[in-house]
DSSP file (Angstrom, degrees, kcal/mol; ACC not computed):
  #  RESIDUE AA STRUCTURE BP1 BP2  ACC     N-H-->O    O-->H-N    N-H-->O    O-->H-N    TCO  KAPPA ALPHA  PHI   PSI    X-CA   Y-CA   Z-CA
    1    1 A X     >        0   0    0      0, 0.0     4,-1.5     0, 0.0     5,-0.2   0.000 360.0 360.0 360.0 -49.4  -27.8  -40.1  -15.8
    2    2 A X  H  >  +     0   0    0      1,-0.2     4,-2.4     2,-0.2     5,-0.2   0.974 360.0  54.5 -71.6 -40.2  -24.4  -41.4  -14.7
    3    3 A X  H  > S+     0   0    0      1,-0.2     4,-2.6     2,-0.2    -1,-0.2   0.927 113.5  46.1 -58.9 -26.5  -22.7  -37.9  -15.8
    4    4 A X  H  4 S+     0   0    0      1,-0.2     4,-0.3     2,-0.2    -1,-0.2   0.986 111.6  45.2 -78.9 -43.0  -25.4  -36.2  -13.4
    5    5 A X  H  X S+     0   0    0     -4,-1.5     4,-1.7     2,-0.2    -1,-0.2   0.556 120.1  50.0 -77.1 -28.4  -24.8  -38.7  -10.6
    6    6 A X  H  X S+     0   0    0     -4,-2.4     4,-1.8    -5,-0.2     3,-0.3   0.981 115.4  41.3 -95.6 -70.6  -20.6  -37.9  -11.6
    7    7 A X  H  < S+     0   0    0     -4,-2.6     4,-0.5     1,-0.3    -2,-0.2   0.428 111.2  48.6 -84.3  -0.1  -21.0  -34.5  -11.5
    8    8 A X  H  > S+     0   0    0     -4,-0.3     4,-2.0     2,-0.1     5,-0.3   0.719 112.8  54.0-104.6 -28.4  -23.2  -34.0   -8.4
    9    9 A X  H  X S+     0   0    0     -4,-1.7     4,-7.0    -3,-0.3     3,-0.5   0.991 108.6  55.4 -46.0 -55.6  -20.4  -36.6   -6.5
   10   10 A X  H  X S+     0   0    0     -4,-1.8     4,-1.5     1,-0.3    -3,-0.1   0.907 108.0  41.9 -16.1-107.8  -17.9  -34.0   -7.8
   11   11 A X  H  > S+     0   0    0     -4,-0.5     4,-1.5     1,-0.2    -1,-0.3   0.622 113.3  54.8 -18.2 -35.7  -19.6  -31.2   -6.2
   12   12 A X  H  X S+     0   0    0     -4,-2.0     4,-3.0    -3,-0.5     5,-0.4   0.928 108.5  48.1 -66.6 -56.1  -20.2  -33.2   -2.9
   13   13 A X  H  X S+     0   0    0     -4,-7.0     4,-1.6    -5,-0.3     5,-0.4   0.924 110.9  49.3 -62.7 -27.4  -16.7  -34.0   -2.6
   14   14 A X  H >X S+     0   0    0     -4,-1.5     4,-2.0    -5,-0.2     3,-0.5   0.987 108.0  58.2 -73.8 -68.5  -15.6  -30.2   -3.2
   15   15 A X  H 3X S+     0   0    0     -4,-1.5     4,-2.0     1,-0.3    -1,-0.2   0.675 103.7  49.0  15.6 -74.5  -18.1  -29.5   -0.6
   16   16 A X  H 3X S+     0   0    0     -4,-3.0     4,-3.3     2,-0.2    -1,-0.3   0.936 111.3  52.6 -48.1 -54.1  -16.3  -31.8    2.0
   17   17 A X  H <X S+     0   0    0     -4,-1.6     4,-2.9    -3,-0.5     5,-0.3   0.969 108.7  44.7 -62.2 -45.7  -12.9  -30.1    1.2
   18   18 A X  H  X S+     0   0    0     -4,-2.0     4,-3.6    -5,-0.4    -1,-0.3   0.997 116.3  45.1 -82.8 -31.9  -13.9  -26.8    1.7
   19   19 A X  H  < S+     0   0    0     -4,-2.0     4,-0.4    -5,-0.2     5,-0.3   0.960 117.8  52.6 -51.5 -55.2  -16.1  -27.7    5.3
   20   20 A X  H  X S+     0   0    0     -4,-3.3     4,-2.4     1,-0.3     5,-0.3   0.788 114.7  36.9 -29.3 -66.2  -12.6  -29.8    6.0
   21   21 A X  H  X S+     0   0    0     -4,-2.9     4,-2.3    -5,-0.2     5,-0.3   0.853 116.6  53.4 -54.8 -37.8  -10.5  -26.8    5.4
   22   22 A X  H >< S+     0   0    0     -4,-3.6     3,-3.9    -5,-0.3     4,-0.4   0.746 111.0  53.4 -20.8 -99.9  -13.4  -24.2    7.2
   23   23 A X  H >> S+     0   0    0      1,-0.4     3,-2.5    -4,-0.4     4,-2.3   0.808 115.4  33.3 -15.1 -80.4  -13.2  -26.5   10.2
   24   24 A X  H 3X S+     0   0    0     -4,-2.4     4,-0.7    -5,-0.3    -1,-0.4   0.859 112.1  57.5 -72.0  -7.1   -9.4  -26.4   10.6
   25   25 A X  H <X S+     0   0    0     -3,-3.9     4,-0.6    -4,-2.3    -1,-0.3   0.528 119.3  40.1 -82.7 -16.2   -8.8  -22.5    9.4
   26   26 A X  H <> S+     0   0    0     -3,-2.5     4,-1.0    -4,-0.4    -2,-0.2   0.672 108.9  58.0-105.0 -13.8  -11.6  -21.9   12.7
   27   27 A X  H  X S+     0   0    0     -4,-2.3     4,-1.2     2,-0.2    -3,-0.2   0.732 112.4  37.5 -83.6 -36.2   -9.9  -24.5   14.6
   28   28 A X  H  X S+     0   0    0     -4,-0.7     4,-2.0     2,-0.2    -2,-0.2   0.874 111.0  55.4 -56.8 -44.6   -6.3  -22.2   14.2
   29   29 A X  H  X S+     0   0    0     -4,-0.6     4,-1.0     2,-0.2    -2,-0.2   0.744 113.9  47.0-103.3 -34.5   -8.3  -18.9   14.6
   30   30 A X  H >X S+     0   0    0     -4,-1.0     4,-2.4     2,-0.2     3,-1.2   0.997 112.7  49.4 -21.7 -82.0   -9.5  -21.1   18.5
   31   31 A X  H 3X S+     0   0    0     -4,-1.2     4,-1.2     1,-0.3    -2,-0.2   0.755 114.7  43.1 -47.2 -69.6   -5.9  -22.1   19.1
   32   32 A X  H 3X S+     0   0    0     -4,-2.0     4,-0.6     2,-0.3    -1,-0.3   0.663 112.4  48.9 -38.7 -49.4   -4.6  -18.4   18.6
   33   33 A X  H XX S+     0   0    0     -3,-1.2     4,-4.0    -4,-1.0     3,-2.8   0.990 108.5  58.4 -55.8 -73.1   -7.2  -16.6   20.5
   34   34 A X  H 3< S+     0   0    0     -4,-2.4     4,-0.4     1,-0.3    -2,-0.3   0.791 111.0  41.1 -16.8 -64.2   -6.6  -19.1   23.2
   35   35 A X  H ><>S+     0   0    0     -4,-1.2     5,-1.6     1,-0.2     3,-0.6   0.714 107.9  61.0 -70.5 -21.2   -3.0  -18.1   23.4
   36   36 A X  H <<5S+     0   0    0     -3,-2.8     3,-0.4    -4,-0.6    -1,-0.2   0.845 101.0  48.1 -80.5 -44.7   -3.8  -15.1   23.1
   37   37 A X  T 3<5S+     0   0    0     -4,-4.0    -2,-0.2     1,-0.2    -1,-0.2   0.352 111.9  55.6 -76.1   9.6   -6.1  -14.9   26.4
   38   38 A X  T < 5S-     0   0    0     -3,-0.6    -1,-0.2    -4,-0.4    -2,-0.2   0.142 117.9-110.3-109.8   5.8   -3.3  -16.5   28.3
   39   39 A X  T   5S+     0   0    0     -3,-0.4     2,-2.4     1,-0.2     3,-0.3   0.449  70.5 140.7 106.9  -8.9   -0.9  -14.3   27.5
   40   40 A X    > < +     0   0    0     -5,-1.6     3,-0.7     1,-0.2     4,-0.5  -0.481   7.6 154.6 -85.5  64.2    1.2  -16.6   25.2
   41   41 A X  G >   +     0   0    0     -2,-2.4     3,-0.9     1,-0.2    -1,-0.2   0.894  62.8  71.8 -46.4 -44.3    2.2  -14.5   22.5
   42   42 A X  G 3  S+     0   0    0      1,-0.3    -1,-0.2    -3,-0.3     5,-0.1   0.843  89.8  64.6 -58.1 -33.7    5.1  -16.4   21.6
   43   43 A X  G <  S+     0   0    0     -3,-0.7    -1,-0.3    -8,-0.1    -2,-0.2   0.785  79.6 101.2 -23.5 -40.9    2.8  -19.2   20.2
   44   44 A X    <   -     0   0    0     -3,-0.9     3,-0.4    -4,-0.5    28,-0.0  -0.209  61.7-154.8 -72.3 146.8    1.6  -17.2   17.7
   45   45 A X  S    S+     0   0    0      1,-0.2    -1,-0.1     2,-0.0    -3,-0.0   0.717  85.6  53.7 -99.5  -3.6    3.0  -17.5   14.2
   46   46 A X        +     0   0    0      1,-0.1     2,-1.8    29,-0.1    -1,-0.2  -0.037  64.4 165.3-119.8  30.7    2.5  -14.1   12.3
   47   47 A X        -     0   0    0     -3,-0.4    19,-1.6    -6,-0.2    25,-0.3   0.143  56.0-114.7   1.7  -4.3    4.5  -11.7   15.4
   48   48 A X    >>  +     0   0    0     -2,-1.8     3,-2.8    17,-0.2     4,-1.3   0.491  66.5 153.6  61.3 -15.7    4.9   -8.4   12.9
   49   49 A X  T 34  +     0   0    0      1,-0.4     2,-0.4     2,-0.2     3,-0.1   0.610  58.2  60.7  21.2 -91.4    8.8   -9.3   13.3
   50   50 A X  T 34 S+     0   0    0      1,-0.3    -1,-0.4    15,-0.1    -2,-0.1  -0.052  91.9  61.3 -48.2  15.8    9.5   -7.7   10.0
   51   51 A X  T <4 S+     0   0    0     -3,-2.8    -1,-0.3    -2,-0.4    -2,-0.2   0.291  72.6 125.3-121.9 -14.8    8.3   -4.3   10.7
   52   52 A X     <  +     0   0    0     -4,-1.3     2,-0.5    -3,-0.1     8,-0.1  -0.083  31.0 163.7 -36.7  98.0   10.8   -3.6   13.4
   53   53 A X    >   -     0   0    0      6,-0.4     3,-1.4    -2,-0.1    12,-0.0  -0.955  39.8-157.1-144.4 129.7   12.7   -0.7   12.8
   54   54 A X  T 3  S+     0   0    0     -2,-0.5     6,-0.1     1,-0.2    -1,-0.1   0.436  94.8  61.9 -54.3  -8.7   14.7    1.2   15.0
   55   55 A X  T 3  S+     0   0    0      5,-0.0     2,-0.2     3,-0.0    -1,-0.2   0.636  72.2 101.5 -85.9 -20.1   14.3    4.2   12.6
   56   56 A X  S <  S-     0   0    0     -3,-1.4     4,-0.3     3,-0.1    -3,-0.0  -0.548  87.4-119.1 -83.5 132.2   10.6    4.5   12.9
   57   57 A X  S    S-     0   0    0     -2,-0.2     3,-0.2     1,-0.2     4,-0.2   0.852  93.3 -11.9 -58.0 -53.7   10.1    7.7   15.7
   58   58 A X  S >> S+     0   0    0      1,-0.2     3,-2.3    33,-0.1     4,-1.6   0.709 106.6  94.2-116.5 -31.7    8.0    5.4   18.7
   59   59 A X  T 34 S+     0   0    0      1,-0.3    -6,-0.4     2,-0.2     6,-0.4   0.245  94.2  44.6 -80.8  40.9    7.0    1.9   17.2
   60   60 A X  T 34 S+     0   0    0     -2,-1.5    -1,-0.3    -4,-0.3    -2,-0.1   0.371 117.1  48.4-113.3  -0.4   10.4    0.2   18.8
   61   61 A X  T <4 S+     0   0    0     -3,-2.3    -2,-0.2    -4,-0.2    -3,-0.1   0.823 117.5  35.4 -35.9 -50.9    9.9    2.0   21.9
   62   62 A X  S  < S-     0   0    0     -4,-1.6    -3,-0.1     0, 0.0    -1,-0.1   0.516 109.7-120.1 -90.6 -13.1    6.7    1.2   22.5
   63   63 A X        +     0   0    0     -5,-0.4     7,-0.9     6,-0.1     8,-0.2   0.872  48.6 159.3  68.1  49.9    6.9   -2.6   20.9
   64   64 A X        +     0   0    0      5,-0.3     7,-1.3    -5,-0.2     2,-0.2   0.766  65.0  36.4 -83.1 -21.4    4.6   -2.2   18.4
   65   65 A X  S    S+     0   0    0     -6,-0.4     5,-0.2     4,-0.1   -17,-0.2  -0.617  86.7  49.7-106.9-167.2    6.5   -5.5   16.7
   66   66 A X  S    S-     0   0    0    -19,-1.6     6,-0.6    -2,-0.2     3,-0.5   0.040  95.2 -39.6 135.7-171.0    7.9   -8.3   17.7
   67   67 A X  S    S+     0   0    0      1,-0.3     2,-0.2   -19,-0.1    -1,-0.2   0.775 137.8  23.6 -16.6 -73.8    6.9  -11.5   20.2
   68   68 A X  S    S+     0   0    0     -3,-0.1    -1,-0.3     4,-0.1     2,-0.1  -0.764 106.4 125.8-139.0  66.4    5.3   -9.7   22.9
   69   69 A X  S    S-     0   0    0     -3,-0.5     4,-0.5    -2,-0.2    -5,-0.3  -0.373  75.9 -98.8-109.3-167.4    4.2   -6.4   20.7
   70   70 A X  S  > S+     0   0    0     -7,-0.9     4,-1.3    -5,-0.2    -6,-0.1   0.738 118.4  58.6 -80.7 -53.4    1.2   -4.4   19.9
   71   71 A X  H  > S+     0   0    0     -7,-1.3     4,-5.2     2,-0.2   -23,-0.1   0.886 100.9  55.6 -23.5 -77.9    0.8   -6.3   16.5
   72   72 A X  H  4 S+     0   0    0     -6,-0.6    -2,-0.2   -25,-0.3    -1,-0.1   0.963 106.5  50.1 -65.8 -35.8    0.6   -9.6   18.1
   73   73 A X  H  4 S+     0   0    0     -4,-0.5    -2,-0.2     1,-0.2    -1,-0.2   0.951 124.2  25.2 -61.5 -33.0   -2.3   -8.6   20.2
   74   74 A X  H  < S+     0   0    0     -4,-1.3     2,-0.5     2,-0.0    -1,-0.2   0.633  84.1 111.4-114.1   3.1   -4.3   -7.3   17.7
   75   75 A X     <  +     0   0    0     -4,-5.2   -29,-0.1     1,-0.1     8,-0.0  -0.445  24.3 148.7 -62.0 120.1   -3.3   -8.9   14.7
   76   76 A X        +     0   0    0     -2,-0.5     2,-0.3    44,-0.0    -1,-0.1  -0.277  36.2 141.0-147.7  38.9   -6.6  -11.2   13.9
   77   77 A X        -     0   0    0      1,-0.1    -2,-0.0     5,-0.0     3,-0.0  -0.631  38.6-174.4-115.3 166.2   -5.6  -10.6   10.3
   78   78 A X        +     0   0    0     -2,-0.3    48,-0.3    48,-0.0     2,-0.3   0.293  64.4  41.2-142.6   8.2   -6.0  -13.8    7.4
   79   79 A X  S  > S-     0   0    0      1,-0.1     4,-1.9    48,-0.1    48,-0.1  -0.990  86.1-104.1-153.3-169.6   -4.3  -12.2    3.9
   80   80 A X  H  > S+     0   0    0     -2,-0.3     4,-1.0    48,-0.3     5,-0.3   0.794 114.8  53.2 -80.7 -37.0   -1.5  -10.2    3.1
   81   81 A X  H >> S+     0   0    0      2,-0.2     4,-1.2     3,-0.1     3,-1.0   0.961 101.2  56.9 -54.7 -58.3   -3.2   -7.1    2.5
   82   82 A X  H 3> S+     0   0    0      1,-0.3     4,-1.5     2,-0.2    -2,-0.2   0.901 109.4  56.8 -51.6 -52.6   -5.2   -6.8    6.0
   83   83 A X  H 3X S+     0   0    0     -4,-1.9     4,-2.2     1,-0.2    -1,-0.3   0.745 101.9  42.7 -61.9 -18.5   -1.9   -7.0    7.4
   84   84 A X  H <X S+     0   0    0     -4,-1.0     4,-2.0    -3,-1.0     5,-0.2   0.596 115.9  57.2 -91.2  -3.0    0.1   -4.2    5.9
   85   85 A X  H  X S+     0   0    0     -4,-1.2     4,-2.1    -5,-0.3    -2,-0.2   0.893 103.5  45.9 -80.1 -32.1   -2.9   -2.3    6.6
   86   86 A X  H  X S+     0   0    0     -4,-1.5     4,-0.6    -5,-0.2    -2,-0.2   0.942 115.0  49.2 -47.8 -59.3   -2.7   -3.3    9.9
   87   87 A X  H >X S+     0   0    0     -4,-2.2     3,-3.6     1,-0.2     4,-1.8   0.868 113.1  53.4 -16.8 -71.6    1.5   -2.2    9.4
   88   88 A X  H >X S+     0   0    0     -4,-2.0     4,-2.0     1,-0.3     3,-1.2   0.841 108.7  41.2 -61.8 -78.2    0.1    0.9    8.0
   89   89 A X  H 3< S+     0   0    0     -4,-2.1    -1,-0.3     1,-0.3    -2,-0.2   0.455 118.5  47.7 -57.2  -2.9   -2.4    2.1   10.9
   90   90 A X  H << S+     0   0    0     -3,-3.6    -1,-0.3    -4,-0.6    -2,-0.3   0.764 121.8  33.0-101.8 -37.2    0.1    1.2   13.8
   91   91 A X  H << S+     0   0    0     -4,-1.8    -2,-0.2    -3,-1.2     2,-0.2   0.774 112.7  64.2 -85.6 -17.1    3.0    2.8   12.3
   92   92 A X  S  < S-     0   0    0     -4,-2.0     2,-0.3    -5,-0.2     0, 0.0  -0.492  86.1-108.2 -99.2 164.9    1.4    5.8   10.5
   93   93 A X        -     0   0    0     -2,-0.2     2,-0.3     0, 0.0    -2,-0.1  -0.769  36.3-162.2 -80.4 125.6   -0.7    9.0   12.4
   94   94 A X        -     0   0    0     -2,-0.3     2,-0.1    -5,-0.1     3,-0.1  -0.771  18.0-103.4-110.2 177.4   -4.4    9.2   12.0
   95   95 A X     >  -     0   0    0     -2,-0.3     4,-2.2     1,-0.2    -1,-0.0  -0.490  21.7-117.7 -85.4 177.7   -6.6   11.5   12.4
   96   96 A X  H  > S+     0   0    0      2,-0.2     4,-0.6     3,-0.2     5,-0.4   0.979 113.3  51.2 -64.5 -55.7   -8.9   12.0   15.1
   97   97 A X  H  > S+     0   0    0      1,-0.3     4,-1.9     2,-0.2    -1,-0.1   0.913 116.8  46.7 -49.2 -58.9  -12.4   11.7   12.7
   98   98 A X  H  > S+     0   0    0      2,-0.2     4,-2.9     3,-0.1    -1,-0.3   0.902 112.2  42.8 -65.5 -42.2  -10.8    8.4   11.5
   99   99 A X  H >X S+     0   0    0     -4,-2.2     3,-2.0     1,-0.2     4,-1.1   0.886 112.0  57.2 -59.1 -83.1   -9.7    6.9   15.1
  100  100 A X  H 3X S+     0   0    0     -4,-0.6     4,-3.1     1,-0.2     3,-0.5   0.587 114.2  45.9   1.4 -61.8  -13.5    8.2   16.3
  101  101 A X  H 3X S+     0   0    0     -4,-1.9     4,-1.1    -5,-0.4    -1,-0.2   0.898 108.0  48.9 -59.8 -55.8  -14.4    5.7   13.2
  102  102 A X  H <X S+     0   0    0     -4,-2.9     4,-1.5    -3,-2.0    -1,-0.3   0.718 112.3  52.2 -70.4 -20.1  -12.3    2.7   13.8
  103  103 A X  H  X S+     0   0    0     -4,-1.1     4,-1.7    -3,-0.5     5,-0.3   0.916  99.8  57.1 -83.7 -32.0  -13.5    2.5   17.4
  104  104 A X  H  X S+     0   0    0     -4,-3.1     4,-0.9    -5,-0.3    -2,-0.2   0.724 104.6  51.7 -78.5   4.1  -16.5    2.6   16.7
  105  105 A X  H  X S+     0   0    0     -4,-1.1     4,-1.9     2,-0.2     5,-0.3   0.816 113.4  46.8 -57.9 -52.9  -16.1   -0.6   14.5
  106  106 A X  H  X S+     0   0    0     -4,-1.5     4,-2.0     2,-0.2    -2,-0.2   0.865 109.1  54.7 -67.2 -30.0  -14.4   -2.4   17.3
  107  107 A X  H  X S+     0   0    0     -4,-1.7     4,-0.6     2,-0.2     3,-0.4   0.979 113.2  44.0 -82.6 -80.3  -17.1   -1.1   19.6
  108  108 A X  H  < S+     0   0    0     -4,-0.9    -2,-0.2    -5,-0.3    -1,-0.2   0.672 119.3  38.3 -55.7 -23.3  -19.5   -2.7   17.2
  109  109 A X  H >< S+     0   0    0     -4,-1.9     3,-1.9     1,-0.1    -1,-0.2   0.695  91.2  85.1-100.9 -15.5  -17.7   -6.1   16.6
  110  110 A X  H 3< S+     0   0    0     -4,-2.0    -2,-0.1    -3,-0.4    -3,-0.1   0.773  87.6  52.1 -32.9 -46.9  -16.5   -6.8   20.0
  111  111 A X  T 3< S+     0   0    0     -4,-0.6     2,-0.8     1,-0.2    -1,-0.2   0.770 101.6  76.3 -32.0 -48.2  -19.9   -8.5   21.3
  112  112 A X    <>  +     0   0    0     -3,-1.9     4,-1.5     1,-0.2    -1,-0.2  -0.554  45.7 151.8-102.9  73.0  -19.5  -10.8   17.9
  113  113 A X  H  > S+     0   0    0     -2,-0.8     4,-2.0     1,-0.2    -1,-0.2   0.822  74.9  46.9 -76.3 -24.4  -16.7  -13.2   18.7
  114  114 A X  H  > S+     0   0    0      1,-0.2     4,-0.7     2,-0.2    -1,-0.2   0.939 109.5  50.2 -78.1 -37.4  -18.4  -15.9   16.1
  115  115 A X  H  > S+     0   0    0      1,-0.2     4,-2.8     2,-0.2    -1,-0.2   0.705 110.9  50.8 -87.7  12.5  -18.9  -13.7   13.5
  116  116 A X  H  X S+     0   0    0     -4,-1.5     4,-2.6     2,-0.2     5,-0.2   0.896 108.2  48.3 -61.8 -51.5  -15.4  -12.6   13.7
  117  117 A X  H  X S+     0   0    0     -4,-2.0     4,-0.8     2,-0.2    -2,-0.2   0.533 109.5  59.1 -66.3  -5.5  -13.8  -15.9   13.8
  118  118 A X  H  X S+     0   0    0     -4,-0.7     4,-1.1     2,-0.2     5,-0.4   0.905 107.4  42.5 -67.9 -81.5  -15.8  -16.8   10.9
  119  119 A X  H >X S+     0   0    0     -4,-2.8     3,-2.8     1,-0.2     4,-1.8   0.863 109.7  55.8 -40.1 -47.8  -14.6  -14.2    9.0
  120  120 A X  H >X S+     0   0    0     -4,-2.6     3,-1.8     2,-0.3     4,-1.7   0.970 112.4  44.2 -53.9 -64.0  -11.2  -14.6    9.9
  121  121 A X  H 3< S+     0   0    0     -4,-0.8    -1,-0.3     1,-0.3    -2,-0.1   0.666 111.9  47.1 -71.7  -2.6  -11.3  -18.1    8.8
  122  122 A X  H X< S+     0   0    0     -3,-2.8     3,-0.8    -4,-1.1    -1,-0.3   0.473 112.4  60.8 -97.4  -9.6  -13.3  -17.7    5.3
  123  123 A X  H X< S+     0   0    0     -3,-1.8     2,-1.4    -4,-1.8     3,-0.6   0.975  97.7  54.9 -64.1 -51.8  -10.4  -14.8    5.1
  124  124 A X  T 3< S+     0   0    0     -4,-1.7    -1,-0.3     1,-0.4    -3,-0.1  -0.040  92.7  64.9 -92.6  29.8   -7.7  -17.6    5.4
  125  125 A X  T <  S+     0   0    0     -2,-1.4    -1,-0.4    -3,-0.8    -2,-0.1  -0.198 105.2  51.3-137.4  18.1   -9.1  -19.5    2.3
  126  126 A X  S <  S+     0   0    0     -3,-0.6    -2,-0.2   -48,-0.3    10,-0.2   0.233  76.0 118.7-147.9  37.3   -7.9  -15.8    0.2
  127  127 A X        +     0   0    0    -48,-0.1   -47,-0.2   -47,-0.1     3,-0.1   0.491  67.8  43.8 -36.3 -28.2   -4.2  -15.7    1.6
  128  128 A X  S    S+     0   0    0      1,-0.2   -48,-0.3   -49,-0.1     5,-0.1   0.440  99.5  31.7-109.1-113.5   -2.4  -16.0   -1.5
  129  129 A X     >  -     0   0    0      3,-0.1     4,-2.8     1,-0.1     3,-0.2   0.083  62.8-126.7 -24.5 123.5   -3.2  -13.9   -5.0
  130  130 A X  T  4 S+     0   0    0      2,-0.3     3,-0.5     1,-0.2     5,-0.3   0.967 119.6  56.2 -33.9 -61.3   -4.7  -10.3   -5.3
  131  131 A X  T >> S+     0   0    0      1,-0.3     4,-2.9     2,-0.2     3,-2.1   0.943 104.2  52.6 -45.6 -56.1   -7.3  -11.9   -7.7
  132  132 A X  H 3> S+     0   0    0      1,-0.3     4,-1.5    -3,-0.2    -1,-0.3   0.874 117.9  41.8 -79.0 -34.2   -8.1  -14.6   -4.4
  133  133 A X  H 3< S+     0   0    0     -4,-2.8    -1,-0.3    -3,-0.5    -2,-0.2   0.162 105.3  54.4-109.8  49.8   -8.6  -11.1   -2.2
  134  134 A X  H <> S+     0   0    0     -3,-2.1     4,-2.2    -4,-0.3     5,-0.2   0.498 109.9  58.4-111.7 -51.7  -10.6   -8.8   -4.6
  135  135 A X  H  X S+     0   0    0     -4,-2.9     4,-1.5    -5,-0.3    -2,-0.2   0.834 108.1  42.5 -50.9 -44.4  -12.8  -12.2   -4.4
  136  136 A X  H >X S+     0   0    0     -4,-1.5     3,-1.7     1,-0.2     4,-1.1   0.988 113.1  52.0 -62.8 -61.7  -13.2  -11.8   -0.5
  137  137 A X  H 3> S+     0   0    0      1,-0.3     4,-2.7     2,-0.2    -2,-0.2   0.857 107.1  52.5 -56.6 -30.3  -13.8   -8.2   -0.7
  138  138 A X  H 3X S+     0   0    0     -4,-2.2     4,-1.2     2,-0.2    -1,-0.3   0.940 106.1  52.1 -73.1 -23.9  -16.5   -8.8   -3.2
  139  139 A X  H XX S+     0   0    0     -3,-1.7     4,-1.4    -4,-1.5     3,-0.6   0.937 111.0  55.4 -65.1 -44.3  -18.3  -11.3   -0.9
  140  140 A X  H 3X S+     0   0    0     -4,-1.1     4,-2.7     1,-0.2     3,-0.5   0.886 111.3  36.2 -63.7 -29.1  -18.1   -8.7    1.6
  141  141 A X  H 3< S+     0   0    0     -4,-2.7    -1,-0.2     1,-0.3    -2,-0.2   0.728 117.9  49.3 -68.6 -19.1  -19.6   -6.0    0.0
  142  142 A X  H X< S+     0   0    0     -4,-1.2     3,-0.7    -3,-0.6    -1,-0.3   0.678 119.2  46.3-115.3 -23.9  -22.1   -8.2   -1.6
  143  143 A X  H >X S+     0   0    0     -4,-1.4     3,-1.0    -3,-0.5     4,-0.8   0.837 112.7  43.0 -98.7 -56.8  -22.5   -9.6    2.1
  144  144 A X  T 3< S+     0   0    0     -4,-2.7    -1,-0.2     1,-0.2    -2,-0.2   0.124 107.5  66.3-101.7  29.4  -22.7   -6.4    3.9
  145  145 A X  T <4 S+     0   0    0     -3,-0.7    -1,-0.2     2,-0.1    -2,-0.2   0.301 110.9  45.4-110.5 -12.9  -25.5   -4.9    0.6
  146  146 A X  T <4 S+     0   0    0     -3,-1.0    -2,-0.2    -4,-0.2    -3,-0.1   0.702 100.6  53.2-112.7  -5.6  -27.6   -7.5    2.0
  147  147 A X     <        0   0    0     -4,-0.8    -1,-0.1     1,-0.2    -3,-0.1   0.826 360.0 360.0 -75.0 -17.2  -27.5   -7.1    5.7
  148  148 A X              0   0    0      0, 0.0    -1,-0.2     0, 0.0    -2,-0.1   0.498 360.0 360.0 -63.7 360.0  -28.6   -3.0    4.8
């Protein structure tokens, strides 16, 4: 009896912890957006910086890194992967059939500013290890097998 009463406290308090952390990973992913619809890039902590190279044929012409860049406007990205994927698709050529694609994704989540920031902020709880984002992608697939 007491070990069930121990182990379901357990479970409560782990409970708590993860809303806490929810709550203040949706409370960043606010803050950002915020700065981001007044124009305050410089706020923002993840700025694409590091991909700045003068070697690359447009993206330091066009400002595709830095402060006030391309990057920071559309970066809305919460592990290490999403961003160099990001990198990848600003610095690299696509094809047409694949831009066609990606807009219509943006097309289709634009509407859905909560369940974006949602993701974004169960994203930010798989920041660190490959192992901790194969585990987000499988919740999305497993996610978007039930919404079919």
């Amino acid at each position: 009896m007491l070990l069930t009463l121990f182990t379901y406290l357990i479970r409560f308090h782990q409970k708590i912890g993860w809303q806490k952390d929810y709550y203040t990973h949706h409370e960043n992913v606010s803050a950002s957006e915020i700065f981001r619809l007044k124009g305050d890039y410089k706020k923002l902590k993840d700025t694409g910086e590091a991909y700045i190279s003068t070697k690359h044929p447009y993206a330091y012409d066009l400002d595709l890194f830095g402060s006030t860049s391309l990057f920071t406007a559309l970066n809305r990205t919460a592990t290490i992967k999403g961003k160099h994927l990001l990198v990848e698709w600003l610095s690299k050529k696509a094809a047409i059939t694949t831009i066609n694609s990606r807009q219509s994704a943006i097309s289709e989540l634009a509407p859905q500013a909560e369940l974006r920031q949602d993701f974004q902020s169960k994203g930010m709880f798989h920041q660190g290890s490959i192992a901790e984002i194969n585990s987000l992608l499988k919740w999305v697939n497993t996610s978007a097998s039930t919404l079919h």
